[in-house]
N, C-alpha and C positions, 0 to 999 in steps of 0.2 A: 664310813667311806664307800660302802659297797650301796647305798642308795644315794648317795651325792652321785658317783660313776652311773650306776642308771638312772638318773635322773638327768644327767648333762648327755649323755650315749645319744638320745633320739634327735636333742633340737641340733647337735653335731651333724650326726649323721646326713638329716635333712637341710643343712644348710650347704654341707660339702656335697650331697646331690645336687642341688639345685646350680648351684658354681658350675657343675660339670656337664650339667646339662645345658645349659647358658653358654658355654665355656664352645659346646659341640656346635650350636645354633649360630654363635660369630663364627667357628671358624669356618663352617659350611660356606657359609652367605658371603666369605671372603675378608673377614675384617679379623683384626687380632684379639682376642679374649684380654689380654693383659692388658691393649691403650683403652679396652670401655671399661675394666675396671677401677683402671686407677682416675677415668675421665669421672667416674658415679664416685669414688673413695673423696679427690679433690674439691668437689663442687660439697660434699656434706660435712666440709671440714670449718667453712664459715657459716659466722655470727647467724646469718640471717637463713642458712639452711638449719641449723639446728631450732632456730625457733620454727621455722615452716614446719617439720618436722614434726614437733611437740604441740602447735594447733592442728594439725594434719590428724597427727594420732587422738588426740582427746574425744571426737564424736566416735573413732572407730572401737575406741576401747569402749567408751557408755555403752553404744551400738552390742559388742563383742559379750558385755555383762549382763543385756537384757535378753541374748541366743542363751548365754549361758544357767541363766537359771530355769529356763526347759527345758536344757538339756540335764539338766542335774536332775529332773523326773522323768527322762525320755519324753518331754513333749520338746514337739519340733514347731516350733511357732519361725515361719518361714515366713509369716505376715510382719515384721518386724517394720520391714521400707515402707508398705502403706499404712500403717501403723503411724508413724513418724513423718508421713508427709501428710496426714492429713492434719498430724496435733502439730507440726511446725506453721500451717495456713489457718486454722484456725485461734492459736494460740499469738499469733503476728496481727490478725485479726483485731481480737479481742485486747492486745496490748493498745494497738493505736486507737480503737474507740475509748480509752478511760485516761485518766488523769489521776497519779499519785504519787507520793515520794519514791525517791528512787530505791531502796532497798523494797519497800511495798509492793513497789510496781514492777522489779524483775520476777520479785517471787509470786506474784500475779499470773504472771508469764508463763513462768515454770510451773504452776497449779493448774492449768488450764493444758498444757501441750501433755504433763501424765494424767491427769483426767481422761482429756479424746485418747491419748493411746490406751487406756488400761480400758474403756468403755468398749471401745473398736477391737482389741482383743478380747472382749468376753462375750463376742458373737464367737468365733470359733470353740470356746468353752461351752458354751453353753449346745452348741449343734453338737460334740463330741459326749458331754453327759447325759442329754435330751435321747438324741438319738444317733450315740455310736459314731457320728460323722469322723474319719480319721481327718486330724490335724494339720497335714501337709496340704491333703485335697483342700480343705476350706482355707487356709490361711493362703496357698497360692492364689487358689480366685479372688479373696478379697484384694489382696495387693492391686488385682488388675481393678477390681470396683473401688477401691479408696483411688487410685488415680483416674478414674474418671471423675467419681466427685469431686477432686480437688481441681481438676480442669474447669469441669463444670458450675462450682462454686467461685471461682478466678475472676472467668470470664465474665459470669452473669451477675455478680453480687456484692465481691469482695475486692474487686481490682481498683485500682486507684485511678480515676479519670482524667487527672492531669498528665498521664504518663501514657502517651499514645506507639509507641513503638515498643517499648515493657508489657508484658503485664505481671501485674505485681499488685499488693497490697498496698496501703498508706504505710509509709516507712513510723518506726516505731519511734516516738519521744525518746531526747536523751534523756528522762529517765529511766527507760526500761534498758538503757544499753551497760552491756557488762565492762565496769573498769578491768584497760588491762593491769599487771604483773608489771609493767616496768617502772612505776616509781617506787614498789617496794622492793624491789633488785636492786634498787639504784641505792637504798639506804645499808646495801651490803655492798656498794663501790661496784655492782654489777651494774654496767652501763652500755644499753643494746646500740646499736647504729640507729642512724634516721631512719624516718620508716619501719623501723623493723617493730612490731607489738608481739608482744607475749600475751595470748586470750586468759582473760583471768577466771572463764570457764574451768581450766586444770584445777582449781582449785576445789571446786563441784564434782569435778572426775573425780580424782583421788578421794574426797570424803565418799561420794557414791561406794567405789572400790572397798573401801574399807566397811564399810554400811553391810555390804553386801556378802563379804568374807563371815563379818560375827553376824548375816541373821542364818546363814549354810551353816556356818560350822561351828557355831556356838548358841545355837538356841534351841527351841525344843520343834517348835517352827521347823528349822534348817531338816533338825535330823531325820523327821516325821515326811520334809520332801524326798532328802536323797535314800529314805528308807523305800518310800514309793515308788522310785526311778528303780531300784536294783533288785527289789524282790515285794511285789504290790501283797500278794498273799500273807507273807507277814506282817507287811503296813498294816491290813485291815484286822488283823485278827487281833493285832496291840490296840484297835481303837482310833484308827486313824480313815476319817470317814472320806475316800477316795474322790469321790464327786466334789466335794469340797475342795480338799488339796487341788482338783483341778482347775478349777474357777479362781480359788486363790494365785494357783502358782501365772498360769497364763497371763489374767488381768495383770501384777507384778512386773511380768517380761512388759507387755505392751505401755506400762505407765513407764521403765526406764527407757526403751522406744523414744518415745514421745520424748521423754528429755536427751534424748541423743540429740535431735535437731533443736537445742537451744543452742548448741555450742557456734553452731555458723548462723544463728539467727539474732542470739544476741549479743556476741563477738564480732562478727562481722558484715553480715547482710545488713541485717536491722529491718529485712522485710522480706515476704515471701517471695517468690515471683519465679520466672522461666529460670534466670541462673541460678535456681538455690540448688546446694548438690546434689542428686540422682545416685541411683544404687549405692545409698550407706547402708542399708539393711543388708544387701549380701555380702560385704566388704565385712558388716559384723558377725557375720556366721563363719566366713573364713577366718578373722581373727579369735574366736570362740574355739573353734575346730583346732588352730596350732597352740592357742593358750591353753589346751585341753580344760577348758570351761574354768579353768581358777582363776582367781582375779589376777594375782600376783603375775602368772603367764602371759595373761589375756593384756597386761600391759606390756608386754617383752615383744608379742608380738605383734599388737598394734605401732609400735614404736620401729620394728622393723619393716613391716608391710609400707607404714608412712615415708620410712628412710628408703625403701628401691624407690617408689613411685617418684621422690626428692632428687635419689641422683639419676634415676631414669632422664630427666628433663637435662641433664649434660650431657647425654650420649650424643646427640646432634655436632657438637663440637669437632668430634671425632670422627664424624661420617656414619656413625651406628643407629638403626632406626631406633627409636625410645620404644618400641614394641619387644624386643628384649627384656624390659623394665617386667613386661605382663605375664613372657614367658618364668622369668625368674618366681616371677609371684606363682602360678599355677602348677610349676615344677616344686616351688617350697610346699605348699600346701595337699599336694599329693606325696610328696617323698614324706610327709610330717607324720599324714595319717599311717604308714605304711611302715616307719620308723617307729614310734611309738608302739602299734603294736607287735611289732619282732621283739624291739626290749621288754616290752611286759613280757611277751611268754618266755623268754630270757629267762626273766626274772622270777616267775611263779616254779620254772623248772628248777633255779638253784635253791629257791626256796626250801622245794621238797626234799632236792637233796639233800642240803644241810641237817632237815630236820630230821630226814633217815638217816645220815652218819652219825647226830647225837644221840639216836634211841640204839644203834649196833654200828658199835664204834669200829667194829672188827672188819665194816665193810666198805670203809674210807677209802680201798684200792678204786682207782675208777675201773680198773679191768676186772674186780668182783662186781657180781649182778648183787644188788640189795634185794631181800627177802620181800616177797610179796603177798598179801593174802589171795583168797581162791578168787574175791572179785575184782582182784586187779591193782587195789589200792594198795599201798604200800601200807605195815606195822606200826 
């Protein structure tokens, strides 16, 4: 019970900040906190916001699990968005120049967008084992250099010439497009409104997710990362050769990258171009950061992040600017960081306690000081 309660204690905490700080923001500006709440609660209560919702969240989550497995060695692979915009333009590319059966040809698609990602993150690997290059520095520059090549690839090479106010790629073959979820919802009497698709990419999320849980925390793989991330000295000394793990763990982040942007490329664009979505790489580091990098999280709060942005877009109704929607977002994701860690040292404190009242049971008073050694540590 006493790790279920820290465990629930931080995403509490940070969500009853965030309300309150949201809460201070309406009333300042002159609007009521309660009519924009119940205007965002309303609007995410129908059919067609909950699916928005659940396509909304599924690139943030892939996005959120491809931060998360560098963060699980302390690599910060912040290149994640160019990463993923350049394997979404090339891999839209490459789809529309071939011809193949349709289960062949999505995963054509998908082989090709984690290839450029995982190839395009082992430039930052490789400059950090070569020669020391810290991770943040290289992968922010390249962000800005993978979007110029993809402009400049757009423009000059890959744009589709019949589309003169776009630019954009040749739209992909209905073979390469991902059937949605609704005819198999409909065989459980689940039957969405018109219009409304459920991207049948969730179903690539959730396997990813799961993929991604047993190779961290169930292989020899996993253990040998997050052994590296928390104390590298005893990585190496067990045999775990450091340069390697880095080129490994990186390339990894960058190839799930790249399949971040299949979910609105072969769900619903079906082609590159000027609308395809912008900043999901940061979107997935804030989702990584409140999912505190597990997968299981990392869906809790892309599914939340997805849900403000959803009823953000009713606040209008009620006179409230939807920029509320952003504050809420940047208030949760600071009060998260900041939440988490008070409950861990919370937590590491009762720890210790506990463990000194079962070794001198005699000192269970809280007003007794427990016996200490001469350097500090407790018995």
């Amino acid at each position: 019970m006493k790790r279920i309660r820290y465990a629930v204690a931080a995403p509490v905490i940070a969500v009853v900040i965030s309300l309150l700080v949201a809460g201070i923001a309406l009333a300042v500006s002159g609007h009521n906190p309660i009519d924009a709440f119940q205007a965002m609660g309303s609007y995410l209560k129908t059919a067609d916001s909950v699916v928005a919702v659940i396509n909304r969240a599924v690139p943030y989550y892939v996005m959120g699990l491809a931060v998360a497995i560098g963060f699980k060695m302390n690599l910060f692979n912040i290149g994640v968005d160019g990463q993923y915009r350049l394997a979404a333009l090339l891999a839209a590319a490459a789809g529309a120049a071939v011809s193949f059966p349709p289960i062949i040809h999505i995963a054509f698609v998908i082989a090709v967008a984690m290839m450029v990602g995982a190839s395009w993150a082992a430039i930052p690997g490789v400059l950090k084992v070569v020669r020391g290059v810290n991770e943040v520095v290289s992968t922010i520059m390249l962000n800005f250099i993978a979007t110029g090549i993809t402009a400049f690839l757009l423009a000059n090479y890959l744009r589709d010439n019949s589309v003169k106010l776009v630019a954009q790629t040749k739209p992909l073959p209905e073979s390469a497009w991902m059937p949605s979820l609704n005819t198999p919802l409909g065989w459980f009497g689940i039957n969405l409104p018109k219009d409304t698709v459920l991207n049948g990419f969730l179903i690539i999320a959730i396997a990813t997710g799961i993929l991604i849980y047993l190779l961290i925390y169930r292989t020899r793989f996993g253990f040998d990362l997050r052994t590296s991330g928390r104390n590298p000295s005893a990585a190496l000394s067990s045999g775990v050769n450091p340069k390697a793990m880095i080129m490994k763990t990186i390339m990894l982040s960058g190839a799930i990258a790249g399949l971040a942007g299949m979910a609105p490329l072969l769900g619903d664009y079906h082609q590159y171009g000027d609308t395809f979505p912008t900043a999901l790489g940061f979107t997935g580091i804030s989702v990584a950061l409140l999912g505190r990098n597990h997968p299981a999280g990392i869906a809790v709060a892309a599914i939340v992040w997805a849900a403000i942005e959803r009823g953000g877009q009713n606040l209008n109704s009620v006179g409230v600017p939807q920029e509320i929607a952003k504050i809420m977002q940047g208030t949760l994701l600071l009060s998260a960081v900041i939440a988490f860690e008070v409950v861990r040292r919370a937590r590491l404190r009762a720890e210790v306690h506990d463990a000194a009242v079962k070794a001198h049971p005699r000192s269970s008073d809280p007003g007794e000081p427990l016996p200490a050694l001469a350097g500090g540590g407790l018995v």
